[in-house]
KEROMI-43571 format. One record per atom (N, C-alpha, C): x, y, z. Coordinates in steps of 0.1 Angstrom, whole numbers, plus 5000, padded with zeros to 4 digits. Each point is the difference from the previous one (the first is absolute). Example, Ala and Ser with C-alpha at 12.3 -4.5 7.8 and 13.67 -1.06 7.14 Angstrom:
513249435078499150125000500950125000499650114993500950115000499250115008
***
This chain:
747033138318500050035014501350055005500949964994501450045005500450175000499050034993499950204997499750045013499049935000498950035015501050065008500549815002501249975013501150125000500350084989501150024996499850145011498850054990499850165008499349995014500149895004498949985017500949995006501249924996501250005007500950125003500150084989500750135002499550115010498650014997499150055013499349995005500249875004499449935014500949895007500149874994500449925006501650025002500850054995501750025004500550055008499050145006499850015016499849895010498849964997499549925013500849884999500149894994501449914997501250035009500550164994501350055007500050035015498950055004500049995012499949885011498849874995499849925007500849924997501250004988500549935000501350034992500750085012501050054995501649914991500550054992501049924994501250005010500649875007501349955006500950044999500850114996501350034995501050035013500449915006501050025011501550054992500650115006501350044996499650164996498549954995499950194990499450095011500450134997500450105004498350035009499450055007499050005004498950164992501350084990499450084996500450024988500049864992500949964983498650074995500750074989499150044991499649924985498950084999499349884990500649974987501250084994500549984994501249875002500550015011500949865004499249915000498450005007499249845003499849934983500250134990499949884986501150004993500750015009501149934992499749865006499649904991499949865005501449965000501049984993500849875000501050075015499350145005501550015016498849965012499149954995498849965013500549865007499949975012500149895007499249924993500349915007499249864991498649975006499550095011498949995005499150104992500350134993499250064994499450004991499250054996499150014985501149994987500149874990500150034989499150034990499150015001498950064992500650144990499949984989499950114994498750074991499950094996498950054992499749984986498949914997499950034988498550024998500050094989498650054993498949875000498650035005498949894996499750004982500250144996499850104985500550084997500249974990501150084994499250124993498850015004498950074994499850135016500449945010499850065015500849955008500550065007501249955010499750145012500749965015499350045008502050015004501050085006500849975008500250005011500549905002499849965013500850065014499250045008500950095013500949925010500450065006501149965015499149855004499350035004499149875007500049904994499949994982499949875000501449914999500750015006501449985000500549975017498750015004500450045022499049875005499849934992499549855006500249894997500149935013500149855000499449954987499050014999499249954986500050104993500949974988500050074987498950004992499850064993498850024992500049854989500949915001499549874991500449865010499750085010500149855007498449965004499849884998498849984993499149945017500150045011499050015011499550135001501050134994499650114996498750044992500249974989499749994985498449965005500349865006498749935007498850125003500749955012499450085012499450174991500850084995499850124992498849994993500049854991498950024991498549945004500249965013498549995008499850095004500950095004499350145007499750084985500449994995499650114986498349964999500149824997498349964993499650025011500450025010498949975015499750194999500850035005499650225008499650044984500949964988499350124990499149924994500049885002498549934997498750095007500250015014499150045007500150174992500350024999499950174992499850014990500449964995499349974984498449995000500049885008498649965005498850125005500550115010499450095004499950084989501050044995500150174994499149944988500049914994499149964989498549975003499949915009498449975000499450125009501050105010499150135004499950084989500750044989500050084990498449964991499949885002498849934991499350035008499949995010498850005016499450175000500650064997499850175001499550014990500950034984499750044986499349914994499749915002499149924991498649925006500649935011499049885009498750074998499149964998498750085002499349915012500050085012499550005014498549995000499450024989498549965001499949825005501249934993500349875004499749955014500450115006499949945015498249945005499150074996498749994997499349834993500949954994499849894993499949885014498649985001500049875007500649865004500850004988501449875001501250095009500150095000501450115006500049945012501349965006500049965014500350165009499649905015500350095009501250015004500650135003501550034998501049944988499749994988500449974992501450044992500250165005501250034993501149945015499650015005500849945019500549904993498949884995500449865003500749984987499750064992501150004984500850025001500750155011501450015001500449925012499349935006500649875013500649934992499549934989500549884997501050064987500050084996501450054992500750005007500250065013501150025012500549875002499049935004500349795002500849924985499750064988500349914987501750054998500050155001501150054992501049945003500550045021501549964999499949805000498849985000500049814997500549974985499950124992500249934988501050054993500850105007501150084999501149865007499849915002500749905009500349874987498850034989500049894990500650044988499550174998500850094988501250045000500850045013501150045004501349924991500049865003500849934991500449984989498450044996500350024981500750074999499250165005501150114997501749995001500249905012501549995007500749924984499049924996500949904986500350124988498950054999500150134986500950065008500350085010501250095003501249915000500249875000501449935003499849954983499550014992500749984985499049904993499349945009499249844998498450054987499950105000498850014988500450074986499550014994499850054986500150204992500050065018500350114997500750084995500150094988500950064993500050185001500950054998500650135002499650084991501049994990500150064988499149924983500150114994499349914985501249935000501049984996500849914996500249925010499349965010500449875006498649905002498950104991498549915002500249984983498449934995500349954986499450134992500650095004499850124988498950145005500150104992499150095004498549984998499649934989498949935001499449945012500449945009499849935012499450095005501350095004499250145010498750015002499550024988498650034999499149894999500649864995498849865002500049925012501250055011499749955008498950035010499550105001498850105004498749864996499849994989498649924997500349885005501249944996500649885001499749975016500350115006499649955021498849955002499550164993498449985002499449844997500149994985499549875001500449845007500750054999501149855014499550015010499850105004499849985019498250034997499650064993498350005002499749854996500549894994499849874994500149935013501049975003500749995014498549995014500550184999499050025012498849945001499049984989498850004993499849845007501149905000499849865000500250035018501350075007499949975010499150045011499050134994498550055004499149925001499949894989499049964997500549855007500749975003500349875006500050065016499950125006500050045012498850015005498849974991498649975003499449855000501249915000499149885000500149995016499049934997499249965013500549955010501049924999501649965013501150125001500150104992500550115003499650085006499150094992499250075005499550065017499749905005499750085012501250005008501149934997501650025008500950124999499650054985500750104994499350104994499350024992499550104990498850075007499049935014499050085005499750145003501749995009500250165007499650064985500550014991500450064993498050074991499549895002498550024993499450065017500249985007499550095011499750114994500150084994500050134996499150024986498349985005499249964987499850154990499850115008500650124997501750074997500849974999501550065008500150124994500750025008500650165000501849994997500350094993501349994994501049915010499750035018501149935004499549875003499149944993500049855000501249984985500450064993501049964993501149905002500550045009501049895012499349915007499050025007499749925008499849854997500949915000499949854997500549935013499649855002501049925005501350014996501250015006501349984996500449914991499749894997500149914991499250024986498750055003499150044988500550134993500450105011500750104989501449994997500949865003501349974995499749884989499049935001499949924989499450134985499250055001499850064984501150104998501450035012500850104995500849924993499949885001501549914995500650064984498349984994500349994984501250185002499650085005501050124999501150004999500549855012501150015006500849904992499449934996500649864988500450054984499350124999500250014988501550084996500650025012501250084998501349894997499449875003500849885004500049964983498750034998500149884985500150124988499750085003500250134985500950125003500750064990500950145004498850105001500750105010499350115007500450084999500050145000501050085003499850065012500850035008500150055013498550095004500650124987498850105006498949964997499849964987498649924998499249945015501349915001499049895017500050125011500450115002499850095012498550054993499850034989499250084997498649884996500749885001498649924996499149955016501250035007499549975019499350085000500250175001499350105003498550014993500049924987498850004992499049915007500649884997499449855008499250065014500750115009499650015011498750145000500450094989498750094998498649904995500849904988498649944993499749885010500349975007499249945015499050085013499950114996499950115010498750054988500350074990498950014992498949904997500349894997498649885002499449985013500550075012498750045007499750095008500250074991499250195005499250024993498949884993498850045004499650114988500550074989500250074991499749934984498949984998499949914986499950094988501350074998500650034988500249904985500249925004500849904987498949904997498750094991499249884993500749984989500749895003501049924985499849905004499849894989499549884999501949944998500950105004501549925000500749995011499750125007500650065016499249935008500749975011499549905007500050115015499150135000500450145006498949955011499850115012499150005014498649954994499250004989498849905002500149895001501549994988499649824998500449955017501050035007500249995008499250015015499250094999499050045007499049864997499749924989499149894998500349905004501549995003500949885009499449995010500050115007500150045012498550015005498750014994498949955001499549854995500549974986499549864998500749865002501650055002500949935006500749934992499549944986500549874995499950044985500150125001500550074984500750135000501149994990500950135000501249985009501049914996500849915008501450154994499849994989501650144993500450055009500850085001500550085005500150134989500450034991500550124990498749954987499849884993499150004990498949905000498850014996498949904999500649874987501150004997500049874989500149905005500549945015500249885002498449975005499850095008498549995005499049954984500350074993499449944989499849924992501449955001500549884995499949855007500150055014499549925016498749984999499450054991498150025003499750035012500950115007499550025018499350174995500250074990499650124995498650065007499950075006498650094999499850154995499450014994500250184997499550075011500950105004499150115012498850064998498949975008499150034995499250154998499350064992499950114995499850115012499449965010499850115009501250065007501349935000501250085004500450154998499449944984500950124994499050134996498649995010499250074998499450115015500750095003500350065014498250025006499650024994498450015003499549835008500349884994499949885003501349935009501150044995500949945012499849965012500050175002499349985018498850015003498749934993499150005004499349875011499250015006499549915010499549924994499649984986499549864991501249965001500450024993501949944995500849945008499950135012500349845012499249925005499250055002499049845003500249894994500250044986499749854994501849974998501350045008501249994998499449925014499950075007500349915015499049865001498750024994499649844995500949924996500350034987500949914988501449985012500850065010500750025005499849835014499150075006499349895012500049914995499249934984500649804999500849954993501050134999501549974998500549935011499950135007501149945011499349915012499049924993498849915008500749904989500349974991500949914993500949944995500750145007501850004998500449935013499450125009500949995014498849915011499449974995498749925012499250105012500650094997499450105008500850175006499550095000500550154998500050015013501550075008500850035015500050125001499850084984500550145001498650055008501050105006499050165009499750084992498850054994499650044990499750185011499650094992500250155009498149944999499250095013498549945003499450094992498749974991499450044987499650125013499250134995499850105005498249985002499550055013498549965002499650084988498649914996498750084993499750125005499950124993498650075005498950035000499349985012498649994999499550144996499049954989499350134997498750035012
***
């Protein structure tokens, strides 16, 4: 995350910093040029000693006039703070759009909307409660990030400062399985029955979803299954770009398991059917990335064949008997169904 920081800083935040909170330098010239403000050791004692150094030595960004023209230097750590809740909070929220609208257009298949479970105003209330979860949970994630940028986790730079070139490439599986093991327990423990309707409901609101139910959780429910992501940089080496590029992944393969798109008949990928069978039968298909723990869990169900058969998918048997199987679910889960369902369309009389 400190890459992030590195290049958000350069063009974005070292402006805004510099202006609202310009650096003290009583004595200096009102039109010292930026070559005198870094010379640090002739600065007053009120000014920035901050100096620059590289996040990577693989990418480095140099740094302009501004970040040298505020009160808060770029490692003073209310900065740093504050910086990396707005990062998870605004490009969380963009991330969030440009991904699940990209699925919403090129892939979602809108015949969905048709499906009798489909609520009324549904893509509305999916992106209401994304709006409600993010900057809540950008309040719980912020910190981590602030420990990995101040030195506190396991992140490494270069091959020679992780355990070899080999890693490079096993730490990729190595995530996966950690945090899908992880996730799998804290999914599946977010359905017991003293949880459950405090936390995980919003989130089964959506017996159909559409890509932007991806986000949409309680704040606590989508900060509890991100932990394993966030812990694992704590207990195993990482490498920088790896974790930028394993966020960006984490956040497409959240977004793909519900657009609705049942590409991945694999009895290993835990892809939009299996996911899609969560989200109708509730209490199977707990993974996140693979069906093994589910399998191993005995919570497994295979998706059932008419998904992946475009003729049967969307047909009116198929949901009927989804929205049956559906109703004494949630007549046994939740004691009774609040959702606004869209109104079935009259018969016509012949």
């Amino acid at each position: 995350m400190d890459i992030v920081l590195e290049v958000l800083d350069t063009f974005l935040f070292d402006p805004i910093y510099a202006t609202l909170l310009p650096a003290n330098t009583p004595g200096s010239a009102p039109n010292a040029t930026f070559s005198s403000m870094r010379e640090v050791p002739t600065l007053p004692p009120t000014a920035t000693t901050w100096q620059y150094k590289p996040a990577s030595q693989y990418l480095s960004v140099e740094p302009g006039k501004y970040a040298y023209m505020s009160q808060w230097p770029r490692d003073d750590w209310r900065r740093q703070l504050f910086s990396l809740y707005l990062i998870t909070w605004l490009f969380g929220v963009i991330i969030y759009y440009v991904l699940a609208t990209l699925s919403y257009v090129f892939v979602f298949d809108k015949a969905t909307f048709n499906h009798p479970r489909y609520l009324k105003n549904q893509v509305r209330l999916e992106m209401r409660q994304a709006n409600i979860a993010l900057p809540i949970m950008a309040i719980f994630t912020a910190p981590v990030f602030w420990l990995e940028v101040r030195g506190y986790s396991k992140l490494y730079d270069t091959v020679e400062e992780g355990p070899g070139m080999w890693y490079n490439i096993a730490q990729f599986p190595i995530f996966l399985l950690f945090t899908d093991f992880f996730i799998y327990w804290i999914h599946r423990g977010l359905h017991h029955p003293l949880i459950y309707k405090r936390l995980h409901k919003p989130h089964h609101k959506w017996i159909m979803p559409t890509p932007y139910a991806s986000h949409a959780f309680h704040p606590l429910d989508g900060y509890a299954q991100g932990i394993p992501y966030h812990a694992y940089p704590f207990l195993f080496p990482l490498q920088k770009f790896a974790y930028v590029a394993l966020f960006v992944f984490v956040n497409i393969w959240t977004v793909i398991i519900h657009d609705g798109e049942y590409v991945a008949d694999n009895p290993v990928i835990n892809g939009a059917a299996c996911h899609t069978m969560h989200h109708l039968y509730f209490n199977f298909n707990y993974g996140q990335f693979t069906t093994l723990w589910d399998r191993l869990g005995g919570s497994y169900r295979k998706p059932n064949d008419e998904l992946f058969r475009k003729e049967l998918k969307m047909c009116q048997t198929t949901w009927k008997k989804q929205a049956n199987a559906v109703d004494e679910i949630v007549k046994e889960v939740e004691g009774g169904d609040d959702r606004s369902y869209l109104p079935e369309e009259p018969k016509k009389v012949r």
